[in-house]
BALOBA-1460 file (C-alpha; in Angstrom, 3 decimals):
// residues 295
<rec num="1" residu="x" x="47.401" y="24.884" z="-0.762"/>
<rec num="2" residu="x" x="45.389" y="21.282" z="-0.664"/>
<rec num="3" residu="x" x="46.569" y="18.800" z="-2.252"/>
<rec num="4" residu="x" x="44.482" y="15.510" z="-2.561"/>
<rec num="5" residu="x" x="46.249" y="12.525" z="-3.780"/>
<rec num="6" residu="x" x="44.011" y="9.798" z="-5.958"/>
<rec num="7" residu="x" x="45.562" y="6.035" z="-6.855"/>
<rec num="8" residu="x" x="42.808" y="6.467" z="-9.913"/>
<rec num="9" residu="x" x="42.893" y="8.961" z="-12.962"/>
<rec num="10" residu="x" x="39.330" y="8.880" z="-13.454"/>
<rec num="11" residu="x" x="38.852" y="9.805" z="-9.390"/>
<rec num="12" residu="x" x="40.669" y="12.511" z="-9.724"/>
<rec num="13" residu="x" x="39.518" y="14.285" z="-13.378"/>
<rec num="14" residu="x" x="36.492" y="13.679" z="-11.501"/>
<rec num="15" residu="x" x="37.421" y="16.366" z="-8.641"/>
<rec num="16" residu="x" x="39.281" y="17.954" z="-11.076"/>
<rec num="17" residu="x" x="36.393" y="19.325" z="-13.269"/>
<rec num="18" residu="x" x="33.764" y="19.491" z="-10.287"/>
<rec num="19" residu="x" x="36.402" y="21.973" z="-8.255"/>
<rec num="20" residu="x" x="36.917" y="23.885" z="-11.959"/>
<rec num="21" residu="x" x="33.023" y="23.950" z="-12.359"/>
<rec num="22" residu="x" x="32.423" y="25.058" z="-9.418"/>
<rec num="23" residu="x" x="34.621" y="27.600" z="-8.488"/>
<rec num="24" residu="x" x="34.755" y="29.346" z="-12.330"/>
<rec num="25" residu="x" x="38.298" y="30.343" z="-11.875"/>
<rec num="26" residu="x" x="41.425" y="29.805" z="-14.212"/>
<rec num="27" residu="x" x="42.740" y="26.380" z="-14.088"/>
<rec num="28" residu="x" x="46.360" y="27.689" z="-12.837"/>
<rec num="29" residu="x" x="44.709" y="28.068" z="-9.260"/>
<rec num="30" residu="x" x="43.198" y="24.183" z="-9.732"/>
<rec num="31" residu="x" x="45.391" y="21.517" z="-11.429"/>
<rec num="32" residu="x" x="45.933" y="18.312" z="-11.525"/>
<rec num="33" residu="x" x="49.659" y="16.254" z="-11.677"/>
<rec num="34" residu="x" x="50.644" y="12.990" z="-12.770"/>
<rec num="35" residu="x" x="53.670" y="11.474" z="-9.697"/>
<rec num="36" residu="x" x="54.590" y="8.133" z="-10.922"/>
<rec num="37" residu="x" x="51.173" y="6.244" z="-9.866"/>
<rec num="38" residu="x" x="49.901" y="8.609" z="-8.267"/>
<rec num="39" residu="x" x="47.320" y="11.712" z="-9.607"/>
<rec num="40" residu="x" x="47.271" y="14.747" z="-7.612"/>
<rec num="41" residu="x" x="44.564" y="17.698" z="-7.670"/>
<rec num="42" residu="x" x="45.784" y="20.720" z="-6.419"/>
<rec num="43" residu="x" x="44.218" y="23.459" z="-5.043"/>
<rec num="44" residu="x" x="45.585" y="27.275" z="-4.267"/>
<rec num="45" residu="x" x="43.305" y="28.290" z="-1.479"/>
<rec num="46" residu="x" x="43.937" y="31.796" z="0.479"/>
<rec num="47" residu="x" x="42.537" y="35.120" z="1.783"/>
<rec num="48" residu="x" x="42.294" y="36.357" z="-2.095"/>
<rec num="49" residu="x" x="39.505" y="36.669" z="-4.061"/>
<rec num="50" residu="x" x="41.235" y="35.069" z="-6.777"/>
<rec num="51" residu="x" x="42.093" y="31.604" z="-4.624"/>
<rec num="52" residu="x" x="39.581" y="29.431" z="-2.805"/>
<rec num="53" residu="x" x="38.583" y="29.415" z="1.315"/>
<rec num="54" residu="x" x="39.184" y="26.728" z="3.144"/>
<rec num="55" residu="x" x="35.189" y="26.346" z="3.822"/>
<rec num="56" residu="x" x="34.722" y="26.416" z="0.365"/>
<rec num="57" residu="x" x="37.044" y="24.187" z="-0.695"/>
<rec num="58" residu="x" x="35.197" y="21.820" z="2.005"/>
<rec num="59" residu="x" x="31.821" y="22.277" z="0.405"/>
<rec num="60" residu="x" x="33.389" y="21.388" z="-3.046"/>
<rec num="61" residu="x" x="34.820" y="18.609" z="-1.297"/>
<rec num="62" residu="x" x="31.168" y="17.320" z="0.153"/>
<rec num="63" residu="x" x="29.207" y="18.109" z="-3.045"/>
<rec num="64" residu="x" x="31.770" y="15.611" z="-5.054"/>
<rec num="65" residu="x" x="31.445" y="12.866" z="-2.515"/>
<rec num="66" residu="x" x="28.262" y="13.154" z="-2.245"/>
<rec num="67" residu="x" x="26.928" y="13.678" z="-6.529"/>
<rec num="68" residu="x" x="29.845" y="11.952" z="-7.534"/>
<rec num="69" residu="x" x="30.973" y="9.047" z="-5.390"/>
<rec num="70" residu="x" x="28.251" y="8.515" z="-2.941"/>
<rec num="71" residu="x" x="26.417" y="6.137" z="-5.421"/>
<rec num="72" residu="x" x="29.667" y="4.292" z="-6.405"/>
<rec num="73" residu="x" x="30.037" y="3.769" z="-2.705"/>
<rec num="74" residu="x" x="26.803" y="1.900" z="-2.514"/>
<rec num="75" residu="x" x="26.620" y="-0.143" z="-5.465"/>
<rec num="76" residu="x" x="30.311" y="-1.211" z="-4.268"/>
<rec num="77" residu="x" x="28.502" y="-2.453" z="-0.713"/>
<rec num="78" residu="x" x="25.986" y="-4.262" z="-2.893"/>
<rec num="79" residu="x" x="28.558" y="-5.882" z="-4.894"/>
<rec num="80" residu="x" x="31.203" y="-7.216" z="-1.798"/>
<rec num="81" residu="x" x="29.070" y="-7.476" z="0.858"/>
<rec num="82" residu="x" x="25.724" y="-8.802" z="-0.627"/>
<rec num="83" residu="x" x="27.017" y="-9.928" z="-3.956"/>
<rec num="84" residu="x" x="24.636" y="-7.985" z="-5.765"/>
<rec num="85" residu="x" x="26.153" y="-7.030" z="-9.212"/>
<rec num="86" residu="x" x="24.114" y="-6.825" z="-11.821"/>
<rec num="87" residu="x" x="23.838" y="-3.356" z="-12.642"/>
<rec num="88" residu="x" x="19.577" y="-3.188" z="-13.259"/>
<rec num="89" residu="x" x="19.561" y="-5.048" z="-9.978"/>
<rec num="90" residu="x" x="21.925" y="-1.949" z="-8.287"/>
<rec num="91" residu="x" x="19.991" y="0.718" z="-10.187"/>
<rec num="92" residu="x" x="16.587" y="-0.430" z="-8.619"/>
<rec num="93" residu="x" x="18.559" y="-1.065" z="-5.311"/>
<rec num="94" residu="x" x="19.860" y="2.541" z="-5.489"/>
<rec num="95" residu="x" x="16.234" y="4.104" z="-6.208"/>
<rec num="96" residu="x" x="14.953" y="2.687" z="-3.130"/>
<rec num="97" residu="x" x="18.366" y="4.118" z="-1.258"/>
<rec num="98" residu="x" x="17.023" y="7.340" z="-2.543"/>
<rec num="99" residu="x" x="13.430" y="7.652" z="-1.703"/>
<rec num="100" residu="x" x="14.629" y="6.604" z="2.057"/>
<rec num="101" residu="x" x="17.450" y="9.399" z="1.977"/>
<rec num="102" residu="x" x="14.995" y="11.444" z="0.058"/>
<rec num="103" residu="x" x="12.201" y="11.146" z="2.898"/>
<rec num="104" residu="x" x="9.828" y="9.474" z="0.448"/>
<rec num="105" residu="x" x="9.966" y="5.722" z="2.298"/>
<rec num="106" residu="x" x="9.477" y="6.687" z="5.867"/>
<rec num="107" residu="x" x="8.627" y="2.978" z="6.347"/>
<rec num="108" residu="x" x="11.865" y="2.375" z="5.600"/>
<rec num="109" residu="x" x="13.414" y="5.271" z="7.216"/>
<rec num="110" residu="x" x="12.370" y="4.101" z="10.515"/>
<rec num="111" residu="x" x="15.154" y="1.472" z="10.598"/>
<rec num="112" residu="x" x="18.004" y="3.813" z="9.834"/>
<rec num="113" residu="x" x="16.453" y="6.423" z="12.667"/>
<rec num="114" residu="x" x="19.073" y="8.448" z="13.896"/>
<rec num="115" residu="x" x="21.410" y="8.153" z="10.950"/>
<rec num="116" residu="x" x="22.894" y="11.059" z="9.305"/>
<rec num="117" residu="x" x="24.554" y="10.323" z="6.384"/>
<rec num="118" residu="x" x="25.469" y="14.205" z="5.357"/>
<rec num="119" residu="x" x="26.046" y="15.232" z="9.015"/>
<rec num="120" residu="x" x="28.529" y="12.431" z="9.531"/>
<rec num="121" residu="x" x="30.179" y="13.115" z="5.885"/>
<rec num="122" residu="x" x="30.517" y="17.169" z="6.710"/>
<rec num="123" residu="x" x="31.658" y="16.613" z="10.478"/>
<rec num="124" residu="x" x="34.339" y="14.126" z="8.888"/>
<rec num="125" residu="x" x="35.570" y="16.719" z="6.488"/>
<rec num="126" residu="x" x="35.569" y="19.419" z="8.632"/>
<rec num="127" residu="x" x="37.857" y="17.774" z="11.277"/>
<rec num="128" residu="x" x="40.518" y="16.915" z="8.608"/>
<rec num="129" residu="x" x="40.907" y="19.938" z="5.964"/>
<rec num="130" residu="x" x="42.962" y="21.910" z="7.072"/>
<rec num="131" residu="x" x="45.002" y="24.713" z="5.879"/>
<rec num="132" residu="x" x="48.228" y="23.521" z="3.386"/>
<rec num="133" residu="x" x="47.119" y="19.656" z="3.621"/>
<rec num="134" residu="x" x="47.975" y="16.813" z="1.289"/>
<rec num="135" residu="x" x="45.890" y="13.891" z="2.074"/>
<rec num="136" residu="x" x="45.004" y="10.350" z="0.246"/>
<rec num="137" residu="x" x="41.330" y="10.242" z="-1.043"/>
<rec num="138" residu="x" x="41.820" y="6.270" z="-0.899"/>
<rec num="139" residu="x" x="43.075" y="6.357" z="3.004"/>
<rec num="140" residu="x" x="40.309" y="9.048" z="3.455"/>
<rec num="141" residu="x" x="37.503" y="6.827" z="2.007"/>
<rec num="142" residu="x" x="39.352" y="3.633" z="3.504"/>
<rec num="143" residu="x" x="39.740" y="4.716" z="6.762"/>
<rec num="144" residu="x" x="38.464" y="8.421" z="7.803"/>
<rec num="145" residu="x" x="34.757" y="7.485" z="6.569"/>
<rec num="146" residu="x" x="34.891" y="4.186" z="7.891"/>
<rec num="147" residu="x" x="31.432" y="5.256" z="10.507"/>
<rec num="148" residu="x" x="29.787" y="6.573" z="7.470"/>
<rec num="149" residu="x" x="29.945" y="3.319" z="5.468"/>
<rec num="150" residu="x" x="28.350" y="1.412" z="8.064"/>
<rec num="151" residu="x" x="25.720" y="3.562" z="7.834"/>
<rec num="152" residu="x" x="26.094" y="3.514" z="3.923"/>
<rec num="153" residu="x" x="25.536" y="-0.260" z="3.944"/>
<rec num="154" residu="x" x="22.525" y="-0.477" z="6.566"/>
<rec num="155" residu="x" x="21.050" y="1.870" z="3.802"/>
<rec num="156" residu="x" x="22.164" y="-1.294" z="1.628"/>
<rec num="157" residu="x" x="20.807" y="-3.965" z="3.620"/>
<rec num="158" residu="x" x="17.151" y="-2.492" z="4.015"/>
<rec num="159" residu="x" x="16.899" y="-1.481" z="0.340"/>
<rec num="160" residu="x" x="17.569" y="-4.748" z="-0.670"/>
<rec num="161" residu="x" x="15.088" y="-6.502" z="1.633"/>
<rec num="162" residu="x" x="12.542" y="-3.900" z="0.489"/>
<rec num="163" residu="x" x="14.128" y="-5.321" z="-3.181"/>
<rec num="164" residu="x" x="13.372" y="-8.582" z="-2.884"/>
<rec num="165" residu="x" x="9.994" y="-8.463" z="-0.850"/>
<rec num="166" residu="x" x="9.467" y="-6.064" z="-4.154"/>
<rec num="167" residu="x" x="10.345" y="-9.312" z="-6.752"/>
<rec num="168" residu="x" x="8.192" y="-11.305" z="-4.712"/>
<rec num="169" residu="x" x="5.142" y="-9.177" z="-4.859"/>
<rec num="170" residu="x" x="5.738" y="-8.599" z="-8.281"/>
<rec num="171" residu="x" x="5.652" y="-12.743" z="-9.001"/>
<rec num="172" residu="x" x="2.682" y="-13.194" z="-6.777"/>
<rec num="173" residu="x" x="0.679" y="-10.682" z="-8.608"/>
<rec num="174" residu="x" x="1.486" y="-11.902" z="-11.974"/>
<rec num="175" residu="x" x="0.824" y="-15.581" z="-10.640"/>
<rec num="176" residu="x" x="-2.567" y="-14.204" z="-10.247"/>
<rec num="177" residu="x" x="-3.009" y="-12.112" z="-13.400"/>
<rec num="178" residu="x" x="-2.268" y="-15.561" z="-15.135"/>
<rec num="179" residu="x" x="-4.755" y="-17.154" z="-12.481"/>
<rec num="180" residu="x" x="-7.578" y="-14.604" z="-14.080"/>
<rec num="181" residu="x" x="-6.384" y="-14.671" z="-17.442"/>
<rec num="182" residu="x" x="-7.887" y="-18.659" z="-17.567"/>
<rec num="183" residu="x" x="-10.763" y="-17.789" z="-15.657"/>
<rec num="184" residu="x" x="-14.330" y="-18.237" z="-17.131"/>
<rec num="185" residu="x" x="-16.196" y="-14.761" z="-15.833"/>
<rec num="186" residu="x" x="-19.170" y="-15.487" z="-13.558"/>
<rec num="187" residu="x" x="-20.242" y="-12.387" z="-13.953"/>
<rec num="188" residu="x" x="-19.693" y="-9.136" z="-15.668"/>
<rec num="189" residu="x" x="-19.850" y="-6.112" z="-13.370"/>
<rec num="190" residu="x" x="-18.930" y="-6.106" z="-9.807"/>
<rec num="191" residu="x" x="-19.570" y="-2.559" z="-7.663"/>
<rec num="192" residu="x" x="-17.136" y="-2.823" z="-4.670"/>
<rec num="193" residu="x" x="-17.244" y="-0.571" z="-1.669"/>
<rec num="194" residu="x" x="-14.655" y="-0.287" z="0.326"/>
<rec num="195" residu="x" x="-14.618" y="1.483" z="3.700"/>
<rec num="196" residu="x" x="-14.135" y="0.201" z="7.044"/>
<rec num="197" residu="x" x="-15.375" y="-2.745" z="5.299"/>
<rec num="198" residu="x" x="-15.627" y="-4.276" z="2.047"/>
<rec num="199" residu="x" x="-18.629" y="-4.307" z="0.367"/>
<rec num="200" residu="x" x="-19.833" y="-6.480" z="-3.280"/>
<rec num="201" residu="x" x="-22.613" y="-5.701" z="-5.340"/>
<rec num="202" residu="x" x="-23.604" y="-6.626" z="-8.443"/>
<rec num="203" residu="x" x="-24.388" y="-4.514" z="-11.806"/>
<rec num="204" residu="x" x="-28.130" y="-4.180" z="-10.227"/>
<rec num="205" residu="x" x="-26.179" y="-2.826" z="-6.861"/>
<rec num="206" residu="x" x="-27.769" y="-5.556" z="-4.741"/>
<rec num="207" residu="x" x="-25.248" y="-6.499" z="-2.169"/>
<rec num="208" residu="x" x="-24.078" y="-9.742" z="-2.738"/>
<rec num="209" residu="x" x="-23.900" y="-11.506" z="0.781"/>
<rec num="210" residu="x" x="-20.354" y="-12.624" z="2.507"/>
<rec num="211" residu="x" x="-21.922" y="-16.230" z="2.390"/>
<rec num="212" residu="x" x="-22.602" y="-15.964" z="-1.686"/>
<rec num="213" residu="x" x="-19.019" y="-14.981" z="-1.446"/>
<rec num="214" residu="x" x="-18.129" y="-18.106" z="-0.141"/>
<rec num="215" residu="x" x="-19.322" y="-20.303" z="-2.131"/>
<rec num="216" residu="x" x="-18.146" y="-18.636" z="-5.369"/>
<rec num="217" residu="x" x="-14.190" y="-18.989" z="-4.153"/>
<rec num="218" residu="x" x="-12.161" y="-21.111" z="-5.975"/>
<rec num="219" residu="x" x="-10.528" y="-23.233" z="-3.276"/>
<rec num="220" residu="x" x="-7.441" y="-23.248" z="-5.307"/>
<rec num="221" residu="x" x="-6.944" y="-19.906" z="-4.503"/>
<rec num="222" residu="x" x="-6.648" y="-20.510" z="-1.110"/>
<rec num="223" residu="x" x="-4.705" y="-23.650" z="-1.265"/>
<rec num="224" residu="x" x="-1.879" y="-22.721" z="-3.515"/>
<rec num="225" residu="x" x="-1.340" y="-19.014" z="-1.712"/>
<rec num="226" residu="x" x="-2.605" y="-19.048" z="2.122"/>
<rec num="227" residu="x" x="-0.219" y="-16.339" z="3.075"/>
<rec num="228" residu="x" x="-1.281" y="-13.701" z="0.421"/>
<rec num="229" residu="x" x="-4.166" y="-13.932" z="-0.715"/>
<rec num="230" residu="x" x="-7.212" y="-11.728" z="0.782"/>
<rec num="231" residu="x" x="-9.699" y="-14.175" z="1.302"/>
<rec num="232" residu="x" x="-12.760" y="-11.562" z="2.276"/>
<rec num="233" residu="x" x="-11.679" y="-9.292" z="-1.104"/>
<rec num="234" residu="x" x="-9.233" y="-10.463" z="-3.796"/>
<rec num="235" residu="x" x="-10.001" y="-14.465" z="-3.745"/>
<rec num="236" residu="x" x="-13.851" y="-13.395" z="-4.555"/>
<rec num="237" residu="x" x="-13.038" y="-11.164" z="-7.558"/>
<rec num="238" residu="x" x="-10.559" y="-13.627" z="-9.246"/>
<rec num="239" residu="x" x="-12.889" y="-16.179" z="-8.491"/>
<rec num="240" residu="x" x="-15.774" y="-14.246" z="-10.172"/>
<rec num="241" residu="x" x="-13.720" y="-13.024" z="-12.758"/>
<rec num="242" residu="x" x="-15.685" y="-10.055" z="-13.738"/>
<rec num="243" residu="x" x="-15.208" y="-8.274" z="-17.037"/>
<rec num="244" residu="x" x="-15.005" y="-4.810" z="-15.157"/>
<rec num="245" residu="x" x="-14.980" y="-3.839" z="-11.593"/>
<rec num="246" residu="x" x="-16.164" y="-0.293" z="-10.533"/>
<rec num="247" residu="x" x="-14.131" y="0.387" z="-7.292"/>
<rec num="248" residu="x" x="-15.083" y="3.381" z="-5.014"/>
<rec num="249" residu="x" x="-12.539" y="4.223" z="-2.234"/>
<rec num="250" residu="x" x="-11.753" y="7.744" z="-0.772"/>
<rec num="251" residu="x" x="-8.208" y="5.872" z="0.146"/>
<rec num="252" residu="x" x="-6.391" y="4.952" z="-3.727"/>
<rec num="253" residu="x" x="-3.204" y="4.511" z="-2.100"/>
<rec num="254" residu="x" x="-3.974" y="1.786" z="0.221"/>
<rec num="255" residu="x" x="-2.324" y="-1.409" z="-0.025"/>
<rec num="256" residu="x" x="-5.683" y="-3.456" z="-1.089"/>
<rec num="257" residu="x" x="-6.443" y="-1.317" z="-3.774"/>
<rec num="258" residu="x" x="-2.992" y="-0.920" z="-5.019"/>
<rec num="259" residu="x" x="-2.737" y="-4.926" z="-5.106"/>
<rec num="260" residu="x" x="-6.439" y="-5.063" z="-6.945"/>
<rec num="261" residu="x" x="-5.521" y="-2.215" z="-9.373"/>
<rec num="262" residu="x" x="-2.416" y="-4.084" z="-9.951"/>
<rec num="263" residu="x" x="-4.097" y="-7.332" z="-11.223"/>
<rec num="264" residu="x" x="-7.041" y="-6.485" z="-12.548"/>
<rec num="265" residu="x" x="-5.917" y="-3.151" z="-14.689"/>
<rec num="266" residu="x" x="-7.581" y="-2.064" z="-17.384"/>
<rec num="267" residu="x" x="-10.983" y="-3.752" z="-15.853"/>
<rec num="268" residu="x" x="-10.478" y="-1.587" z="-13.464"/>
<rec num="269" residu="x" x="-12.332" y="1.982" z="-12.880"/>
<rec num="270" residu="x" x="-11.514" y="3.489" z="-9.808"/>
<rec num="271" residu="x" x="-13.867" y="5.972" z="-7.966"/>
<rec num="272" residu="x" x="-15.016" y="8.276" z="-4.883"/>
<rec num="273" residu="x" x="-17.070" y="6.885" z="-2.696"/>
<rec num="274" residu="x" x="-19.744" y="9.644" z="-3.304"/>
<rec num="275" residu="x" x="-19.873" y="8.202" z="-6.831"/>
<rec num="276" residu="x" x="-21.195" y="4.860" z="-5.051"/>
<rec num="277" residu="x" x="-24.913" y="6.179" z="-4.021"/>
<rec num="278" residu="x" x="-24.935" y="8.374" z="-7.342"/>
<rec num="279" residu="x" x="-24.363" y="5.745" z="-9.447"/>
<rec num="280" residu="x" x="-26.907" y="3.401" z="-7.642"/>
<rec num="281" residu="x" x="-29.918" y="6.101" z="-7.953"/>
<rec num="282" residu="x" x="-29.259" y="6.944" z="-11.684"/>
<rec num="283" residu="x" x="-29.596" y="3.156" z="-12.324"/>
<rec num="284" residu="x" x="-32.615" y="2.896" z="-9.912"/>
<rec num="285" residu="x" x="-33.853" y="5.973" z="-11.833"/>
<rec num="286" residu="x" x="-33.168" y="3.980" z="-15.771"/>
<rec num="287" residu="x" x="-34.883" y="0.939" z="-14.165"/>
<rec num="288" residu="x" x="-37.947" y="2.483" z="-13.359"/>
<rec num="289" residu="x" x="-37.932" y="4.434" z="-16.302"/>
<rec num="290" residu="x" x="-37.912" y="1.124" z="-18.606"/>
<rec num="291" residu="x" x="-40.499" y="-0.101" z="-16.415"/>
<rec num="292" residu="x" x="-42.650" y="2.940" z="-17.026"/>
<rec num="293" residu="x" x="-41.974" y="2.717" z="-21.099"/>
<rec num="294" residu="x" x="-42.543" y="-0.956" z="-20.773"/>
<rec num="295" residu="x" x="-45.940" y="-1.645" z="-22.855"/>
């Protein structure tokens, strides 16, 4: 028999109804007690078909921590240690925790290389369930885990870097939306190429030189934002203020065009770079045509 002893009644309904869910047997071989101040979920385990292994019982063990409590854990680092406690704050905190655990960030993964946060949880259950144990879930997570949640709260402490470089962008880019928003159009299509390079042309498709370029930046630009903002690419199109901007990339995920689709949206058409030469000989082909029809 296991018995794990919780100091909180939710904690331990918690268990209670995972272990029953789980394990679809009768509650009279799962229960749960009430000791003074103490709430105790017991489990019958055994050779029987009718009671639980031991190595079950430790998987039911691991999937609880780890649907149930991991994300309490974390949101409990944000609020001690980095005093984050707002709870939309956490949630976005806890969605970048995920994509790194996840494997979607592996930008972010990089700096928690090496860490195994369900290796280190299993190996730390395994060495302590044992056959007819009773055993504190608040001395467990207080103590026995104590390795893990280190771990748990460099997970914390890149997230919320990635959090707040996140804000920023997100204020910058808005800065510049209202930057555009003011801004008298100088002219209304821009073709940009972008390759190796980056390449402007207007709605005729004649490239528009680097030193035109120039000289259409609004020095404010520059002035007010010298770290971030892309003098060669983004400076000239805010500047220019064009009405819509045909954009032909092979790459959409790269961080230029993710920053120009982000403040210049719905003027925005994005396309492959094959589209580039197509478009420029069916307008080649109109022009000459008008020329042809012209009297």
């Amino acid at each position: 028999m296991i018995e794990i002893i919780f100091q909180n009644r939710n904690d331990a309904e918690e268990l209670f109804h995972h272990s029953t869910k789980a394990l679809s047997l009768p509650e009279c071989e799962i229960n749960i007690l009430q000791n003074e101040d103490q709430h105790i979920v017991r489990i019958l385990i055994g050779k029987d078909d009718e009671k639980v292994s031991i190595e079950h019982l430790k998987e039911i063990f691991y999937t609880f921590l780890i649907n149930s409590k991991r994300d309490a854990w974390f949101r409990r680092i944000m609020a001690e240690n980095f005093f984050y406690e707002d709870e939309d704050e956490q949630q976005q905190i806890l969605e970048i925790i995920h994509s790194i655990l996840e494997g979607e960030r592996e930008d972010l993964a990089t700096f928690v290389k090496g860490f195994d946060v369900q290796g280190e949880l299993r190996g730390t259950i395994d060495r302590m369930i044992e056959n007819d144990l009773s055993f504190s879930y608040d001395s467990f997570v207080k103590f026995r885990i104590r390795p893990l949640m280190e771990q748990l709260t460099k997970f914390v402490e890149i997230s919320i870097d990635e959090y707040k470089m996140e804000q920023e962008y997100q204020m910058f880019i808005q800065t510049l939306r209202d930057f555009l928003t003011a801004r008298t159009k100088k002219m209304d299509i821009i073709h940009l190429l972008i390759e190796e390079g980056t390449s402007f042309y207007n709605s005729q498709f004649s490239k528009i030189t680097r030193s035109e370029l120039t000289m259409m930046i609004d020095r404010r630009l520059l002035f007010n934002h010298p770290v971030y903002i892309d003098s060669v690419t983004i400076a000239p199109l805010l500047s220019i203020a064009p009405t819509s901007i045909y954009l032909y990339t092979n790459d959409e995920d790269q961080p230029l065009v993710r920053t120009i689709r982000n403040i210049f949206e719905e003027r925005l058409t994005l396309l492959p770079i094959d589209a580039f030469e197509a478009h420029k000989a069916s307008y080649e082909k109109q022009r000459i045509k008008n020329i042809a029809d012209t009297p």
